[in-house]
DSSP file (Angstrom, degrees, kcal/mol; ACC not computed):
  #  RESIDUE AA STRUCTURE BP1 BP2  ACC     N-H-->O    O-->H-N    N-H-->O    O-->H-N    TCO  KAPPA ALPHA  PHI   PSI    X-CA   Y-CA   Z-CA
    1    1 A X              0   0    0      0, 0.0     2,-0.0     0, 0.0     0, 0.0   0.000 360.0 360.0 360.0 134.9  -17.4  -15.1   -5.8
    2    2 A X     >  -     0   0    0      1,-0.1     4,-2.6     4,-0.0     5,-0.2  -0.278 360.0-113.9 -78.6 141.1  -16.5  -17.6   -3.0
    3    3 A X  H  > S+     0   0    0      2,-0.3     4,-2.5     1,-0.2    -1,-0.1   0.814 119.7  57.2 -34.5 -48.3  -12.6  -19.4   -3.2
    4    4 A X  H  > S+     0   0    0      2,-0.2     4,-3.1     1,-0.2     5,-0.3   0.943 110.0  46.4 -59.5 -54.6  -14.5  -23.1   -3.9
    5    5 A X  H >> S+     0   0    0      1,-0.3     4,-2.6     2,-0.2     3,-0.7   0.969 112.7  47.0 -63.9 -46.1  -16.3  -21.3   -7.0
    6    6 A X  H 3X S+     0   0    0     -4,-2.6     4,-1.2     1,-0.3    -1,-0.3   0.882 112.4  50.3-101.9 -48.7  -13.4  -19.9   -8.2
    7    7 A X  H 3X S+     0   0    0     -4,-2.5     4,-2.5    -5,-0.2    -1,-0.3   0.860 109.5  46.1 -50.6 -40.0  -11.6  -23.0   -7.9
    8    8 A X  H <X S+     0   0    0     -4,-3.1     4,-4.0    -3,-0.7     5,-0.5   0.966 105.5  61.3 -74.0 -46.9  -13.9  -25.4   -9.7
    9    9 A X  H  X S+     0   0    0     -4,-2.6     4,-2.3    -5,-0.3     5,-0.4   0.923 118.0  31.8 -47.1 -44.1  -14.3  -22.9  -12.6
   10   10 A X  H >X S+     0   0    0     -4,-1.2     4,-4.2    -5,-0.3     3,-1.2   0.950 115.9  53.1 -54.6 -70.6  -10.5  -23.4  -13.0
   11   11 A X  H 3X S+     0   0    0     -4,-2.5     4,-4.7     1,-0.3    -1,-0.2   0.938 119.8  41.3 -44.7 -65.0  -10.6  -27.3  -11.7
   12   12 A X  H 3X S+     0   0    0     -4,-4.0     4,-2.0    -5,-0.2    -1,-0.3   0.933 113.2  54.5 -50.9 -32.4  -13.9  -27.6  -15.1
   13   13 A X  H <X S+     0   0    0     -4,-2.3     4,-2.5    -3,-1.2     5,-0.5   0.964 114.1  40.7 -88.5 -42.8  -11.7  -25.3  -17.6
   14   14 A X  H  X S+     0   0    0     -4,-4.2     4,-2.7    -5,-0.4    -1,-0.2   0.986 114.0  46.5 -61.1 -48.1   -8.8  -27.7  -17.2
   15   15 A X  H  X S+     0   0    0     -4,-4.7     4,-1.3     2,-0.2     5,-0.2   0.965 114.9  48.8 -47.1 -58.4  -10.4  -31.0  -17.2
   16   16 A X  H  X S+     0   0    0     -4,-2.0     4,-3.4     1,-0.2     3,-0.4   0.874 113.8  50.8 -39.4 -52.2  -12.6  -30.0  -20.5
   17   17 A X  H  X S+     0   0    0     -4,-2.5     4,-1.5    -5,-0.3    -1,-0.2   0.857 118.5  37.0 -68.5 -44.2   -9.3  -28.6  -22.2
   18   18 A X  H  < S+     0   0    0     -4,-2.7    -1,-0.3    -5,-0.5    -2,-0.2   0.558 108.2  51.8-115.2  11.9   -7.7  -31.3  -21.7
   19   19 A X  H >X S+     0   0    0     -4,-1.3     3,-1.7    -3,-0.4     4,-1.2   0.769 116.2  56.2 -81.7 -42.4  -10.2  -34.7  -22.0
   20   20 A X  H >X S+     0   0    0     -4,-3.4     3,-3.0     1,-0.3     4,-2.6   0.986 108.4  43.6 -69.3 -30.4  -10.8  -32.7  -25.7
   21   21 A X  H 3< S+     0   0    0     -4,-1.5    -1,-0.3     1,-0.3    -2,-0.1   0.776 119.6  41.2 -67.8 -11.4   -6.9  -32.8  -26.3
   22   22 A X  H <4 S+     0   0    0     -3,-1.7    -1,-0.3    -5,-0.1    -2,-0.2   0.340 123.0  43.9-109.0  -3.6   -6.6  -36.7  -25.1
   23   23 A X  H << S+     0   0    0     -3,-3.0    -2,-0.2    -4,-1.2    -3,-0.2   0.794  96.4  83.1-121.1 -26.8  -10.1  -37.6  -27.1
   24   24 A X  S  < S-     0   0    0     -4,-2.6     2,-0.6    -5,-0.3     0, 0.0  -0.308  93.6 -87.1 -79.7 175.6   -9.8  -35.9  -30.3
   25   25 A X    >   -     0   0    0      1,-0.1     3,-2.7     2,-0.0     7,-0.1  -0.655  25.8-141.8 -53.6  86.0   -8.1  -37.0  -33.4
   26   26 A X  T 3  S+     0   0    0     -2,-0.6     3,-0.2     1,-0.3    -1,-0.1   0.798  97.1  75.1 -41.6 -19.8   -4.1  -36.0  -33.3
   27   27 A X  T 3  S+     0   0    0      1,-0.2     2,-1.2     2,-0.1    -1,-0.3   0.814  78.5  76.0 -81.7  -1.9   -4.7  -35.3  -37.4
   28   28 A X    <>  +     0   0    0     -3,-2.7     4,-1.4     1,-0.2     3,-0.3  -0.647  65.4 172.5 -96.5 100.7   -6.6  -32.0  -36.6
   29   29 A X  H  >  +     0   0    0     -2,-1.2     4,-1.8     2,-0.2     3,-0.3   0.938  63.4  56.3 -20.3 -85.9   -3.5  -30.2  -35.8
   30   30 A X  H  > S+     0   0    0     -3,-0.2     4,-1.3     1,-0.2    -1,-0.2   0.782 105.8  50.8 -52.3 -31.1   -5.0  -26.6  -35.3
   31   31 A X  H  >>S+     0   0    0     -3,-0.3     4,-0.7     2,-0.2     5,-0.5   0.886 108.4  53.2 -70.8 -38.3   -7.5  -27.6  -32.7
   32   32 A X  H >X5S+     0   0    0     -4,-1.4     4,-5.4    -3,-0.3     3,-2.3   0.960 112.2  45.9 -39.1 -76.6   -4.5  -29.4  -30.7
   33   33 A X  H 3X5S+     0   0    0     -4,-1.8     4,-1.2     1,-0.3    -1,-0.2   0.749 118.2  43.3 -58.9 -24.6   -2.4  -25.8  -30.9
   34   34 A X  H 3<5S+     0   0    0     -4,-1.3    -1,-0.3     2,-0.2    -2,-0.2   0.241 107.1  54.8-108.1  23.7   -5.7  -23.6  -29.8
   35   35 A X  H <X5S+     0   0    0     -3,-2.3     4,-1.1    -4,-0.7    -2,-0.2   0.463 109.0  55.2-107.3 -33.8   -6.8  -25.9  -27.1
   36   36 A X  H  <<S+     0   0    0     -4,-5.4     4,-0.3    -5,-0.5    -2,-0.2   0.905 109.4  44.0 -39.8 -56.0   -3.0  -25.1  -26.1
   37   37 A X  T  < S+     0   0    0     -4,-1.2    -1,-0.2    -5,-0.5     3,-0.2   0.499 101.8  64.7 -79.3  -0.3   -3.8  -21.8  -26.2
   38   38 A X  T >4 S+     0   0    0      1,-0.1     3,-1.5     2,-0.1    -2,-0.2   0.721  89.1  79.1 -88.2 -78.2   -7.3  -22.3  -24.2
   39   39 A X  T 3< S+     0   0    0     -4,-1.1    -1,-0.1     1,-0.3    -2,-0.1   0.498  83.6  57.3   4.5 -54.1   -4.9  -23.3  -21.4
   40   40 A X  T >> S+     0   0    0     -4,-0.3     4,-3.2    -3,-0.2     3,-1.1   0.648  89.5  71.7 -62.5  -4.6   -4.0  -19.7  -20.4
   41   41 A X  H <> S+     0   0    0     -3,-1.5     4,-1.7     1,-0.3     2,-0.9   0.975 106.4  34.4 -89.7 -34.6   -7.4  -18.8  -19.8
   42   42 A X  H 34 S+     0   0    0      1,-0.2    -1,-0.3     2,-0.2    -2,-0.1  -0.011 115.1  58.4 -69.5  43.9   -7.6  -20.8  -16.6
   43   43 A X  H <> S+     0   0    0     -3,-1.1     4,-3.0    -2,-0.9    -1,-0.2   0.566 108.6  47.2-122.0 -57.2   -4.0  -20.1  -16.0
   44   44 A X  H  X S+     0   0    0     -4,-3.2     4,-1.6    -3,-0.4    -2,-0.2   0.873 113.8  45.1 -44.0 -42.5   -5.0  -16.2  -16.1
   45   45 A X  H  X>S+     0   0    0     -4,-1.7     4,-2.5     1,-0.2     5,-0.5   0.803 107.5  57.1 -92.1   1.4   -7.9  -16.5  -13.9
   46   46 A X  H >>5S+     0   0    0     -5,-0.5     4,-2.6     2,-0.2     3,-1.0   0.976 109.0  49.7 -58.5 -56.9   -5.7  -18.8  -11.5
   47   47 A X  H 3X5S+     0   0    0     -4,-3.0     4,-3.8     1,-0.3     7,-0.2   0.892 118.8  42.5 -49.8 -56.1   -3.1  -15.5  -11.3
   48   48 A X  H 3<5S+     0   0    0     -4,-1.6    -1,-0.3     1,-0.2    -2,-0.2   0.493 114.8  40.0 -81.4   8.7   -5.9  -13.4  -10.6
   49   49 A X  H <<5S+     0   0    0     -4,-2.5    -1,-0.2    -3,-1.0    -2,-0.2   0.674 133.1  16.8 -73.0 -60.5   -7.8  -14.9   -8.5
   50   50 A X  H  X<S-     0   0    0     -4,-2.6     4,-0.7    -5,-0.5    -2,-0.2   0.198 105.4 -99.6-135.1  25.0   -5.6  -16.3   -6.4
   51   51 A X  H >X  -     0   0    0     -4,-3.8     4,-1.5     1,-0.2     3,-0.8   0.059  53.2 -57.9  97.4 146.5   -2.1  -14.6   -6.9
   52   52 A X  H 3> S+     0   0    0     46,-1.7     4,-2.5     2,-0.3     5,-0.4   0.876 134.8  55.0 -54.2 -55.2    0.9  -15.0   -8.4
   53   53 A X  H 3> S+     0   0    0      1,-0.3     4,-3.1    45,-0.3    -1,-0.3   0.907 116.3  42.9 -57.0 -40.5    1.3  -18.6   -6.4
   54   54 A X  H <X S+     0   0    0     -3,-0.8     4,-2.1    -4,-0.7    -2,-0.3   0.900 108.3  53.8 -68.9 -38.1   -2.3  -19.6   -8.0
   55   55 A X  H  X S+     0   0    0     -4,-1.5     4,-2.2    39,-0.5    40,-0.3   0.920 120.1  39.4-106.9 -54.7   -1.3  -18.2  -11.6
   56   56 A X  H  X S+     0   0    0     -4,-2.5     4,-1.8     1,-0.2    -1,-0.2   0.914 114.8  51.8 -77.8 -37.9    1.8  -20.7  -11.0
   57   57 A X  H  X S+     0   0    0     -4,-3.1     4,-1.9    -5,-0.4    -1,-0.2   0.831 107.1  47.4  -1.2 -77.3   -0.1  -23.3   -9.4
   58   58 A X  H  X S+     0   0    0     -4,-2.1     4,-0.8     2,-0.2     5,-0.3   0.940 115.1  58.6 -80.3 -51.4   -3.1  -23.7  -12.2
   59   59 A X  H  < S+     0   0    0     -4,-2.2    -1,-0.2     1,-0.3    -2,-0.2   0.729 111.5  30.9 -86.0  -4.8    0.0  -23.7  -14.5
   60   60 A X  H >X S+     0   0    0     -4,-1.8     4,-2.4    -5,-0.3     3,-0.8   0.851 112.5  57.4-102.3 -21.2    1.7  -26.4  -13.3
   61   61 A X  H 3X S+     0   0    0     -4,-1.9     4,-0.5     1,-0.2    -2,-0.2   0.552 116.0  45.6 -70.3   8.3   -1.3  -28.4  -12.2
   62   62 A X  H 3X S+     0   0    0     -4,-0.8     4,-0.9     2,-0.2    -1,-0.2   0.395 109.4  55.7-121.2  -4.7   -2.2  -27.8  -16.5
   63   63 A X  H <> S+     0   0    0     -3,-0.8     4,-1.9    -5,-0.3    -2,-0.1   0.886  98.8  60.9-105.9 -22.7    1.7  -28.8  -17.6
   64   64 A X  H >< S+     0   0    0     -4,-2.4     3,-0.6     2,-0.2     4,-0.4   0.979 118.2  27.9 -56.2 -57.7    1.5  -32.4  -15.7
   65   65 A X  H 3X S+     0   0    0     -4,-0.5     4,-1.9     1,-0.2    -2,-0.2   0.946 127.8  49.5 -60.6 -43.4   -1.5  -33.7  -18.0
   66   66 A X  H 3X S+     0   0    0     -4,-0.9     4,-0.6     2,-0.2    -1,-0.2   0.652  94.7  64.4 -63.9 -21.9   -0.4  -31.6  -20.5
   67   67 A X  H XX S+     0   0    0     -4,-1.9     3,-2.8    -3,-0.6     4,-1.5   0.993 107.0  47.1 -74.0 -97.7    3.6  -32.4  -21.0
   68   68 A X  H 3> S+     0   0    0     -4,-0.4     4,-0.6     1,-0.3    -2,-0.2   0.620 114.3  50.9 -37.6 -45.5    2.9  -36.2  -22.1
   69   69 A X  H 3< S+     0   0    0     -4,-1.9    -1,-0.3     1,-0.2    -2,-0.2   0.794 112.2  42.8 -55.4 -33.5    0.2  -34.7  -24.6
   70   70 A X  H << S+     0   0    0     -3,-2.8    -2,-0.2    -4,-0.6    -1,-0.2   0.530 121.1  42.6 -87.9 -24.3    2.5  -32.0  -26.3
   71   71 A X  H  < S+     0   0    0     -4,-1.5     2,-0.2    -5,-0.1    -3,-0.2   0.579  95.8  90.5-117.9   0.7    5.4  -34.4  -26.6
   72   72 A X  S  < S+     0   0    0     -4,-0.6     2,-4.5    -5,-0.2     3,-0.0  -0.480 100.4   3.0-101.8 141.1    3.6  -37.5  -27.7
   73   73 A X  S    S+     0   0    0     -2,-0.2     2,-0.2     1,-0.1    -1,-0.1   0.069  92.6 123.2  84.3 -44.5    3.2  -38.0  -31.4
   74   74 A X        -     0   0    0     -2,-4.5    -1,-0.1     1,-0.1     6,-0.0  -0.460  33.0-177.9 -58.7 117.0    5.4  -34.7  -32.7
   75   75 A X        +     0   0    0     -2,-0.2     2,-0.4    -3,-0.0    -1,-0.1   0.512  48.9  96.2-100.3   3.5    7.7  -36.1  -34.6
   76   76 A X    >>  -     0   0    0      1,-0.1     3,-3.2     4,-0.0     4,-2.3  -0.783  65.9-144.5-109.2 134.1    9.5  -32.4  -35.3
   77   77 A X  H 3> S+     0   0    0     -2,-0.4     4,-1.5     1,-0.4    -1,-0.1   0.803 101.1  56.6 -75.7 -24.2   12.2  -31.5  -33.4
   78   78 A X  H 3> S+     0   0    0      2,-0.3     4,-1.0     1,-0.2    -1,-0.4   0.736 105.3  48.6 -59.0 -34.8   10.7  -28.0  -33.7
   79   79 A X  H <> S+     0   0    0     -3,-3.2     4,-1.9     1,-0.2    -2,-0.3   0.800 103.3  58.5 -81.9 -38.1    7.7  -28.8  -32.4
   80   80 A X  H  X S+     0   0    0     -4,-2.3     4,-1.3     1,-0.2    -2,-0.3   0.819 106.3  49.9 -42.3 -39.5    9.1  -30.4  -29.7
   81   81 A X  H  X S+     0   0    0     -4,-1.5     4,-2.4     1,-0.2    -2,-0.2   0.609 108.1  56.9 -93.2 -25.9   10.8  -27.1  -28.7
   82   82 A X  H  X S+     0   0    0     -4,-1.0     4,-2.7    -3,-0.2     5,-0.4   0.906 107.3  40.4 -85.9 -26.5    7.7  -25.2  -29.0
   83   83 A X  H  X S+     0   0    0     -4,-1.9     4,-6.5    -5,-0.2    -2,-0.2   0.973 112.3  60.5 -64.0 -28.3    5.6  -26.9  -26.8
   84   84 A X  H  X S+     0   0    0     -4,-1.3     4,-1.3    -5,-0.2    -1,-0.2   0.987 114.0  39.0 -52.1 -54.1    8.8  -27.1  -24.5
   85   85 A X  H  X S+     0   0    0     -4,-2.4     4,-0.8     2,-0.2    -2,-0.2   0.720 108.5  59.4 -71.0 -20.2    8.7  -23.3  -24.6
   86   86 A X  H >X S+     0   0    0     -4,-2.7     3,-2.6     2,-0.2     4,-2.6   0.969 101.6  55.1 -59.1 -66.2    4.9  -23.2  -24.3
   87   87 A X  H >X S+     0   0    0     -4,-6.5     3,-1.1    -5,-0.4     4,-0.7   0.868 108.8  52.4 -33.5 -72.6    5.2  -25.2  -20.7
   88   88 A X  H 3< S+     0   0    0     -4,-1.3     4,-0.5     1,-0.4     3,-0.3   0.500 110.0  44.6 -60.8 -26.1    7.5  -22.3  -19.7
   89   89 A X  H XX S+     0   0    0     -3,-2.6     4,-2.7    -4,-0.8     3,-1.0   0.824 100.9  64.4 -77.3 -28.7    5.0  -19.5  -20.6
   90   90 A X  H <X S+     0   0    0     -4,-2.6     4,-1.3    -3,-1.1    -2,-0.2   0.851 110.0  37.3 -55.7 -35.1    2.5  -21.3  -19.1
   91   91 A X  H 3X S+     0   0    0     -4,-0.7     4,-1.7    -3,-0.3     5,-0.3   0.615 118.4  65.5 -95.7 -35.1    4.7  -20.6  -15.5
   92   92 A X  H <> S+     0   0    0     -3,-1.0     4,-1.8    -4,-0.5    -2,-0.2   0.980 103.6  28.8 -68.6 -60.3    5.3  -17.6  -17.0
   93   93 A X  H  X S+     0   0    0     -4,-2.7     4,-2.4     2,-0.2    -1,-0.2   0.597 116.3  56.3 -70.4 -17.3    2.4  -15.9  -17.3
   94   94 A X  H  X S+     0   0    0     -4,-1.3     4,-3.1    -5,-0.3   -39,-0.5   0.934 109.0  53.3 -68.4 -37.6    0.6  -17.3  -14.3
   95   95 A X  H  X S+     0   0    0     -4,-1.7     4,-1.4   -40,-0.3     5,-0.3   0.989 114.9  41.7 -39.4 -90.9    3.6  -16.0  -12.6
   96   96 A X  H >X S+     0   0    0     -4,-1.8     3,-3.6    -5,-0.3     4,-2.1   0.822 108.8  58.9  10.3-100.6    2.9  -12.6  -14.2
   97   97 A X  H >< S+     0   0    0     -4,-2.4     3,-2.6     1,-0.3    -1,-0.2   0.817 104.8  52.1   4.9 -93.7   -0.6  -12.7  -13.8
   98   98 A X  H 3X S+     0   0    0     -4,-3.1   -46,-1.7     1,-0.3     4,-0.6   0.238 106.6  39.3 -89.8  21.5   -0.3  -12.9  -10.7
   99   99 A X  H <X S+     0   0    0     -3,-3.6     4,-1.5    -4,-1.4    -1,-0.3   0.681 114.9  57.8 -87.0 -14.7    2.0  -10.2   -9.2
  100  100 A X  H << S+     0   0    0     -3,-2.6    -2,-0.2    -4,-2.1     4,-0.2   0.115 109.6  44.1-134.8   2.3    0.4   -8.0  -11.6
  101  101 A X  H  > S+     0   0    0     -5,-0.4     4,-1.8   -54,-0.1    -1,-0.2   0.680 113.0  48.6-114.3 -60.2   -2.9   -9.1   -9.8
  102  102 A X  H >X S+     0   0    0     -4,-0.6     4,-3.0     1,-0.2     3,-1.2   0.995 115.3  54.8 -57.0 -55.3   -1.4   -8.7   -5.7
  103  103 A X  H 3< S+     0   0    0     -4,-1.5    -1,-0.2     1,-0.3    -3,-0.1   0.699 102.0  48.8 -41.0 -58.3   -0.2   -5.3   -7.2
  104  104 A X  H 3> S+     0   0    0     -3,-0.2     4,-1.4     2,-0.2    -1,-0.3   0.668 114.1  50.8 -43.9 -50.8   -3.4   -4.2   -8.3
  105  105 A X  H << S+     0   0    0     -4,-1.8    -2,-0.2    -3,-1.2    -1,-0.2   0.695 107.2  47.8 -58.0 -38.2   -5.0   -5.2   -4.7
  106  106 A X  T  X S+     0   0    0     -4,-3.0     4,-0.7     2,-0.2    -1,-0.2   0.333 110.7  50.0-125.8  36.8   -3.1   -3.8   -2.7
  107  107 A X  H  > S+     0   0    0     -5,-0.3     4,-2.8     2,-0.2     5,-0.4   0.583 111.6  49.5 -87.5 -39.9   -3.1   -0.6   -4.5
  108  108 A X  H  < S+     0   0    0     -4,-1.4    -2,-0.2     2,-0.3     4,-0.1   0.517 111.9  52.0 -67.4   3.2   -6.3   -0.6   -4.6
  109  109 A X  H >> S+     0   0    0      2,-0.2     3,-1.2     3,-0.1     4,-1.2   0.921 107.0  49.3 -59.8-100.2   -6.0   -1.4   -0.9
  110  110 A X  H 3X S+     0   0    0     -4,-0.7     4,-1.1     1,-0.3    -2,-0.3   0.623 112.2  58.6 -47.5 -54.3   -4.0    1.2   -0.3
  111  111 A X  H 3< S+     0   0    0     -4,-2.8     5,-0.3     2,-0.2    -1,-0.3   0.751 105.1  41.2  12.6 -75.9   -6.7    3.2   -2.3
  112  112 A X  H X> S+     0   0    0     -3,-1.2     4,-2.3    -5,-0.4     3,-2.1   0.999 109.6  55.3 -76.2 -63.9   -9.5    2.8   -0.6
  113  113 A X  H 3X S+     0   0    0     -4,-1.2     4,-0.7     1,-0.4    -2,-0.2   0.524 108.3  50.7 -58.0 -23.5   -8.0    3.1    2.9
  114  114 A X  H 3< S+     0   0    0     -4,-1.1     4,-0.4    -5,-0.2    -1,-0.4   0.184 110.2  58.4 -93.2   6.0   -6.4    6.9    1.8
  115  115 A X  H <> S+     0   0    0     -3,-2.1     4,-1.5     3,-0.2    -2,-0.2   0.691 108.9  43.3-100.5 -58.5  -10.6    7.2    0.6
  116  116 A X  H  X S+     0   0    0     -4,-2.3     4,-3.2    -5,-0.3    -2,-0.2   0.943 114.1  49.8 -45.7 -55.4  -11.5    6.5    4.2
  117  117 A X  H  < S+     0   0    0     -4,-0.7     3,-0.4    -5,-0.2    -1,-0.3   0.968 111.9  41.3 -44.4 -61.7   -9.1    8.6    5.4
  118  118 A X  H >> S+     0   0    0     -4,-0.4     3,-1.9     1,-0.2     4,-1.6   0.968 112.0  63.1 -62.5 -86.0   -9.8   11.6    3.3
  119  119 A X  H 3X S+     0   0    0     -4,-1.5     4,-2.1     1,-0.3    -1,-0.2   0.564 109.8  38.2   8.1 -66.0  -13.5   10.6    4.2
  120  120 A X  H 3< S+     0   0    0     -4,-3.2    -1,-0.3    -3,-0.4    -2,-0.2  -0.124 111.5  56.7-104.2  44.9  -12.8   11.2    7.9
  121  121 A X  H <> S+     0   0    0     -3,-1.9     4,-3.4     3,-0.1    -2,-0.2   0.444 110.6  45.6-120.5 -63.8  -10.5   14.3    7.6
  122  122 A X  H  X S+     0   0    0     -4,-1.6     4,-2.2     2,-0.2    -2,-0.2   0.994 109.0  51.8 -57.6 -51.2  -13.2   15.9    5.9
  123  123 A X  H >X S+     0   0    0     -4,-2.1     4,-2.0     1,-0.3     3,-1.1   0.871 119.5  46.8 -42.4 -60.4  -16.3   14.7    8.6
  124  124 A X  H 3> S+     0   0    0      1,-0.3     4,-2.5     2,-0.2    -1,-0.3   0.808 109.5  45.9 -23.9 -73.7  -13.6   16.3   11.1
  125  125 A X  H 3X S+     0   0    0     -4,-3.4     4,-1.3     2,-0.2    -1,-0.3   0.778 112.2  51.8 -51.2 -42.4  -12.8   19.5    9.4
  126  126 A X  H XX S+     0   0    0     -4,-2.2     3,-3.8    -3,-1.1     4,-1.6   0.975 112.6  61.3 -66.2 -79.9  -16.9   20.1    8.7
  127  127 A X  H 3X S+     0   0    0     -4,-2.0     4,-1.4     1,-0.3    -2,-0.2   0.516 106.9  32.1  18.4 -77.0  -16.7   19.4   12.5
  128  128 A X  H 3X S+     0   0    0     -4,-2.5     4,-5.2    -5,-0.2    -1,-0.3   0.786 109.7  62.3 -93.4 -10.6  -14.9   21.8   13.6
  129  129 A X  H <X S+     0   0    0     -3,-3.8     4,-2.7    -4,-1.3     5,-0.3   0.883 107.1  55.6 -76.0 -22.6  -15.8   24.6   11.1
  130  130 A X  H  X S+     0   0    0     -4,-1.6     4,-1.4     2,-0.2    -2,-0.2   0.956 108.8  44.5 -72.1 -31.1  -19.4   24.0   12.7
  131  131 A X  H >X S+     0   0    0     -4,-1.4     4,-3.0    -5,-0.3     3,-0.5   0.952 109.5  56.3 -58.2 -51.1  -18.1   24.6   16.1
  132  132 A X  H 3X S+     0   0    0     -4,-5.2     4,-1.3     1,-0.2    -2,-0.2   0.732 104.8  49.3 -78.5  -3.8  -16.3   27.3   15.0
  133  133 A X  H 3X S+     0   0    0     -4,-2.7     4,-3.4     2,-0.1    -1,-0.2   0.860 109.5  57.1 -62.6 -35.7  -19.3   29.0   13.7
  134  134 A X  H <X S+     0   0    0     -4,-1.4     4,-2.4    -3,-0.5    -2,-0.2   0.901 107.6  44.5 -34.2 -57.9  -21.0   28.3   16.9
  135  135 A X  H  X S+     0   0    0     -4,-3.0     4,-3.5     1,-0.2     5,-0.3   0.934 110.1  53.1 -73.6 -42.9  -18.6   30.0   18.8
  136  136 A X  H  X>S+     0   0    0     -4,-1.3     4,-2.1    -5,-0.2     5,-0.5   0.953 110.1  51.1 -41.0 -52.1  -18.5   32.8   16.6
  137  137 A X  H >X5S+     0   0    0     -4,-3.4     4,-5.2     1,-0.2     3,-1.4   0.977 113.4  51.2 -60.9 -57.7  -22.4   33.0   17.0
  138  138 A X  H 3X5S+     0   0    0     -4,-2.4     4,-2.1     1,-0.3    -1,-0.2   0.890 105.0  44.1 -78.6 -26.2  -21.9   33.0   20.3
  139  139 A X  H 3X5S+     0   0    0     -4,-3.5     4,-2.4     2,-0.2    -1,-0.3   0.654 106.0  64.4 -81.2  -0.3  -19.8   35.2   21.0
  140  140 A X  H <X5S+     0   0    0     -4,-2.1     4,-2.7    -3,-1.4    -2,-0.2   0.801 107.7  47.7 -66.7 -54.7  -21.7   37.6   18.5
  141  141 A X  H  X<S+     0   0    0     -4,-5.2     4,-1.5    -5,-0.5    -2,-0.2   0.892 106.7  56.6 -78.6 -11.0  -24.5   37.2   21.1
  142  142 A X  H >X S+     0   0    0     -4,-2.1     4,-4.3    -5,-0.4     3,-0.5   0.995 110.4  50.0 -54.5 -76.5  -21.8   38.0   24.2
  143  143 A X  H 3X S+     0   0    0     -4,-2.4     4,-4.2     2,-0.2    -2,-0.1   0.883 112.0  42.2 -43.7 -64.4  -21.1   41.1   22.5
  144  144 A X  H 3X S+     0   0    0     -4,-2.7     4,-2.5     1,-0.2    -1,-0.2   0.818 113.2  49.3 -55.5 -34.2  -24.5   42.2   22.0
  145  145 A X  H <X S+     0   0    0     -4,-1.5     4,-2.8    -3,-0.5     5,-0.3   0.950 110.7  54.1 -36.2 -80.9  -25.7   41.3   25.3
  146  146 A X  H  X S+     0   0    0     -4,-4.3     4,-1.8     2,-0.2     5,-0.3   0.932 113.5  42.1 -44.7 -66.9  -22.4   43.3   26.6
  147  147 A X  H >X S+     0   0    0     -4,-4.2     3,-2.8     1,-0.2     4,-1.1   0.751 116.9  55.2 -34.1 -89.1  -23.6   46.6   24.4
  148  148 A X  H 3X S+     0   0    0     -4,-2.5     4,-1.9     1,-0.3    -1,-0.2   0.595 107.6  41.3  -2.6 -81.4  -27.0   45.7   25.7
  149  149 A X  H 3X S+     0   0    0     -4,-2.8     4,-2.1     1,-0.2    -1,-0.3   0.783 111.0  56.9 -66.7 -19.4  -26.0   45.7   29.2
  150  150 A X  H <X S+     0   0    0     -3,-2.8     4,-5.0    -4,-1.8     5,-0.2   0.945 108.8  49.3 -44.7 -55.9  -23.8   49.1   29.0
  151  151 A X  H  X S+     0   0    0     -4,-1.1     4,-1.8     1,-0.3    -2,-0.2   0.764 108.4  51.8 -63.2 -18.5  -26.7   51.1   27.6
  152  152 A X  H  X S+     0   0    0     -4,-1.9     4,-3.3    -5,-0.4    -1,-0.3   0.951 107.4  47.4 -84.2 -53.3  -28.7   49.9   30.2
  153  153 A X  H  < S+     0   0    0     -4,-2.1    -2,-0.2     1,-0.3    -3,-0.2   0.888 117.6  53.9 -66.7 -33.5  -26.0   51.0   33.3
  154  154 A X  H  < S+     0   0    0     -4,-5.0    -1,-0.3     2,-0.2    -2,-0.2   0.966 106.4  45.0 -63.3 -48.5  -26.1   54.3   31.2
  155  155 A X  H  <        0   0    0     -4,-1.8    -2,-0.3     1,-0.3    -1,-0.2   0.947 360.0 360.0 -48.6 -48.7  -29.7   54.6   31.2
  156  156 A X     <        0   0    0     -4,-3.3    -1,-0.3    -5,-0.0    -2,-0.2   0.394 360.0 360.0 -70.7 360.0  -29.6   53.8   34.7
């Protein structure tokens, strides 16, 4: 999937998540707190997608609209402190994400490139055991060819 795609899916998941949290009703409560939690998944695919710098990225570009939503209304001092702690996983886990994403790449990097290797180790090694059959063959026919030509200077 091209960078652009991979950006708007993020760009749509935020906007949606967060027009429903600024258009619904503040008295359903639980939809508030799991449209909070919808928040990580384009915060996840920001980290993998695009790295630890995207995973913090998508989660700061989600804590500016989101900050003034979370802190608006709560009149419990508790609830203020989770959504405070919420912002900070949000950083947290894109963060996360997305070493835990480069890591993954460029072992699999690293991976692939020892496959290649091995790949052209082996072609090599068949290589030369087919030469060295060659030479063996030929020098099988040297030999005979030498008997040959003995028996002959004896006949003669």
């Amino acid at each position: 999937m091209k960078t652009g795609h991979k950006t708007a899916i993020i760009g749509v998941l935020v906007i949606i998540i967060t027009a429903l949290h600024y258009t619904l009703s503040p008295q359903i409560g639980p939809v508030h707190e799991i449209l909070g939690r919808a928040y990580y998944i384009p915060i996840v695919l920001g980290g993998l997608w695009f790295g630890w710098k995207g995973g913090l990225l998508t989660a700061l570009i989600i804590s500016i609209p989101y900050a003034p939503h979370a802190f608006h209304g709560w009149h419990s001092p508790y609830s203020v402190y989770f959504r405070a702690l919420e912002l900070i996983m949000y950083h947290v886990i894109g963060a996360v994400v997305g070493v835990l994403s480069e890591r993954t790449q460029r072992a699999l990097k690293i991976e692939k490139q020892s496959r290649e290797e091995k790949a052209a180790a082996y072609e090599k090694l068949r290589q030369k055991t087919e030469e060295l059959f060659a030479m063996e063959e030929h020098l099988h026919r040297s030999e005979r060819l030498a008997a040959l030509g003995k028996l002959s200077a004896g006949a003669a």
